[in-house]
PLY file of the C-alpha trace (Angstrom):
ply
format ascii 1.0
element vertex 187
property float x
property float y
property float z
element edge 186
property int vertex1
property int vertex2
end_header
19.39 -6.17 -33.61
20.02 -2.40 -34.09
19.32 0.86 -32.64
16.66 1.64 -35.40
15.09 -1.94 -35.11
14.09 -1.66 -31.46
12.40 1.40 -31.71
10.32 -0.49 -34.46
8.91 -3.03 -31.61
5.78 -2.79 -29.56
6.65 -2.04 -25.85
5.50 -5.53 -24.78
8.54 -6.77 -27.04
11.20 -4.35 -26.09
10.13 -5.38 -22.52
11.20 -8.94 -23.55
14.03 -8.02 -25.31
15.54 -5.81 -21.85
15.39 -9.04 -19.83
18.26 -10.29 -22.19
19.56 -6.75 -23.06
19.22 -3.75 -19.81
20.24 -1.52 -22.94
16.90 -1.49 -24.57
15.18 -0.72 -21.63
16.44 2.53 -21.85
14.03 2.93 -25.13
11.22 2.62 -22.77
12.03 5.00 -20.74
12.21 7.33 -23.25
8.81 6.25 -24.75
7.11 7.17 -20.84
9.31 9.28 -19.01
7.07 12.10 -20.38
3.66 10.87 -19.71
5.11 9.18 -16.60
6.32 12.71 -15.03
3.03 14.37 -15.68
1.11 11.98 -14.49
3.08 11.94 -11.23
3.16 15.63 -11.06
-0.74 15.34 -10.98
-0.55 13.02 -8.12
2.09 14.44 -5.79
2.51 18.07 -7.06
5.67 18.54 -6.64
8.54 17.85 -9.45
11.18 16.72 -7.57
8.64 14.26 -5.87
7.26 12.98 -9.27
10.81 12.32 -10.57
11.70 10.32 -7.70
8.36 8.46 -8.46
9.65 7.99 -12.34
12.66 6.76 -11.18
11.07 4.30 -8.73
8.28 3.35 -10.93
11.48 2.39 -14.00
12.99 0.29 -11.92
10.06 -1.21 -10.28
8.99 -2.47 -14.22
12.31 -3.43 -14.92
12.87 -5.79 -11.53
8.83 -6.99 -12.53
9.75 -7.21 -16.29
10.19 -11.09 -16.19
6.39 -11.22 -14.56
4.60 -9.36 -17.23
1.54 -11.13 -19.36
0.73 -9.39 -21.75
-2.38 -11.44 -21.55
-3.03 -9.64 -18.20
-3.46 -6.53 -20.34
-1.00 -4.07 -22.14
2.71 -2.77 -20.79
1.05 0.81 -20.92
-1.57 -0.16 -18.95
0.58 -2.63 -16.10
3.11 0.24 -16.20
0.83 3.02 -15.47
-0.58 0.71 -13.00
2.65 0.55 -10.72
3.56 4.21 -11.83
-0.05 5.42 -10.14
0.66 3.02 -6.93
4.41 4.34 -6.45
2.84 7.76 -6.89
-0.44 7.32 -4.43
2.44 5.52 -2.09
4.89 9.07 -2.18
1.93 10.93 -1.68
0.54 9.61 1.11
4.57 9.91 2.55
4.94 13.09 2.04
1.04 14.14 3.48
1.92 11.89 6.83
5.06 13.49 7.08
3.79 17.32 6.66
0.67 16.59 9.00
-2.09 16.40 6.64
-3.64 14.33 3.46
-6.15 15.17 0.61
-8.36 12.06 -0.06
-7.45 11.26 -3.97
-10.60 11.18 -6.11
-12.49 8.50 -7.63
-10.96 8.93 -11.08
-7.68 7.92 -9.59
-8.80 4.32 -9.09
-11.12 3.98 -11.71
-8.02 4.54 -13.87
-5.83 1.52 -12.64
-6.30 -1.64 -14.47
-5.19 -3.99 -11.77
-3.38 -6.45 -14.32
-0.94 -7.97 -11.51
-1.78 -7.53 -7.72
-1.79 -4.05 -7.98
-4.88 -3.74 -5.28
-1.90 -4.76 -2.24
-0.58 -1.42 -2.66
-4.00 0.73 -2.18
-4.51 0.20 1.51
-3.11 -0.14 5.13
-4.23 -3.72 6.50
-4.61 -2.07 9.84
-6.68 1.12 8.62
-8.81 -1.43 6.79
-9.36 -3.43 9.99
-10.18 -0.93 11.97
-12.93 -0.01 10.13
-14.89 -3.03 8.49
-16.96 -3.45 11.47
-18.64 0.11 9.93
-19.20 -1.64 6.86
-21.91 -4.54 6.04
-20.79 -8.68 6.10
-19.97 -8.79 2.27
-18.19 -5.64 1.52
-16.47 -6.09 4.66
-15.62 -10.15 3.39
-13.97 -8.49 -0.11
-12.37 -5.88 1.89
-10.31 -8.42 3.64
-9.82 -11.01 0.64
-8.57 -7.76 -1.43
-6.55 -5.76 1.33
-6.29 -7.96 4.22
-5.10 -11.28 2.51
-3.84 -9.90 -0.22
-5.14 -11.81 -2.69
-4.59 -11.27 -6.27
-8.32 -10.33 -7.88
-8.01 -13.47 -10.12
-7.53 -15.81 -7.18
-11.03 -13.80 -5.24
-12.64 -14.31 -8.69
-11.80 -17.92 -8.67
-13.16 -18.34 -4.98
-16.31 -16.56 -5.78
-16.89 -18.44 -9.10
-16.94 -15.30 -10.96
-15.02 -12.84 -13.24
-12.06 -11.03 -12.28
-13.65 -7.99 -14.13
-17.00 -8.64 -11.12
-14.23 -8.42 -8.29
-12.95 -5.31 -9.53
-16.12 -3.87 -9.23
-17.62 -5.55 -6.04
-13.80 -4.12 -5.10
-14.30 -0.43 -6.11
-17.78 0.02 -4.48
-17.11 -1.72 -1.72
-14.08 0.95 -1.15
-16.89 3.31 -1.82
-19.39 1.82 0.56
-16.52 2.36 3.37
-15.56 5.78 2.19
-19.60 6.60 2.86
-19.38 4.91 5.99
-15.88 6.65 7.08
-17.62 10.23 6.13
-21.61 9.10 8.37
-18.84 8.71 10.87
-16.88 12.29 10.86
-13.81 10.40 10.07
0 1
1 2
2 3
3 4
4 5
5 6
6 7
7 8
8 9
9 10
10 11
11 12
12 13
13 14
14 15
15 16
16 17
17 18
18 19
19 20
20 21
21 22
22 23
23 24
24 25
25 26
26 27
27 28
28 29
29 30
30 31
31 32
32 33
33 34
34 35
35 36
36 37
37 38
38 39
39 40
40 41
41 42
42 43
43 44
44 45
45 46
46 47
47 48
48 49
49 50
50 51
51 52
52 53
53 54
54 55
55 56
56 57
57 58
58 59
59 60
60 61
61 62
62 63
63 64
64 65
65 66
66 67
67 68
68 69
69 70
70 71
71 72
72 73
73 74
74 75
75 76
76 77
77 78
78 79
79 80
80 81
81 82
82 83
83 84
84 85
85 86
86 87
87 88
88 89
89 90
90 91
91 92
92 93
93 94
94 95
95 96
96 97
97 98
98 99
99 100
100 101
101 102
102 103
103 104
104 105
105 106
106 107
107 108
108 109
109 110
110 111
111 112
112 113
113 114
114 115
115 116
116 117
117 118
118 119
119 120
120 121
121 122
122 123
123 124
124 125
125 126
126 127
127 128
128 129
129 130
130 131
131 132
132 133
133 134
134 135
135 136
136 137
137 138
138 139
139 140
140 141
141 142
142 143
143 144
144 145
145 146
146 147
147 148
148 149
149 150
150 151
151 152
152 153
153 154
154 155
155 156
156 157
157 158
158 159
159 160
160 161
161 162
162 163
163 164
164 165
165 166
166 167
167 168
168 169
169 170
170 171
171 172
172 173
173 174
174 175
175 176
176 177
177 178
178 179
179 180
180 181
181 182
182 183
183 184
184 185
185 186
């Protein structure tokens, strides 16, 4: 297969296709690193920072490349997905290390897709169990299938006997719900 032929695949393919061949991964990264460093920028607003994130996030989707489903959703959307976890991750390095944090806005999460476990990045298991006693008995119970036991949202879905698209929801309010509590509290 040639140069001009890989560029003709969808990124789901060319995925496939690096597994076999590193080479063509490097047509991926040429597809994102653009969105990918602006994005990052946004997050940890700083340049050098965001880079390292691109970097990271690369090789996190090429070590994960043999896990992707595309039936789990798009590569666009998985990879955006890790790319906004490494990101949240450097950002909330960099904030511990200087002293001080900025609480990341709603629009941050509401953006992920969760297509593969992404949720286990979000939150510390201690900070979450040190506050779900603020929180009632069923947001707290998600809370700790999501962040606690680290379940993948397919897995709670299947416990619950509903749809993975329900957890994510229950999921995101229930971080909500704990976010109100946190702030009744002065914390």
């Amino acid at each position: 297969m040639s140069l001009l032929d890989t560029r003709e695949l969808s990124d789901e393919e060319l995925l496939a296709a690096s597994i076999e061949s590193p080479s063509r991964f490097e047509l991926l990264m040429i597809r994102y690193q653009k969105e990918f460093l602006n994005r990052a920028t946004a997050v940890v607003k700083n340049r050098d920072e965001a880079e390292d994130v691109v970097q990271e996030t690369f090789v996190r989707i090429y070590r994960f490349a043999p896990k992707f489903d595309s039936a789990n959703g798009t590569f666009r959307s998985w990879s955006l997905t890790i790319l906004m976890n490494v990101a949240r991750t450097k950002y909330q390095k960099v904030a511990k290390e200087r002293g001080h944090a900025v609480v990341l806005e709603d629009e941050h999460y509401q953006s992920l897709k969760d297509p593969v476990d992404s949720h286990q990045d979000f939150v510390n298991k201690d900070e979450v169990k040190s506050v779900l006693a603020l929180v009632d008995e069923e947001t707290a119970h998600i809370l700790t299938l999501a962040y606690i036991d680290d379940l993948p949202y397919r897995e709670i879905a299947d416990m619950m006997d509903t749809t993975e698209g329900a957890v994510k929801a229950r999921v995101h309010r229930a971080r909500g719900a704990l976010r109100d509590a946190l702030a009744k509290r002065g914390v």
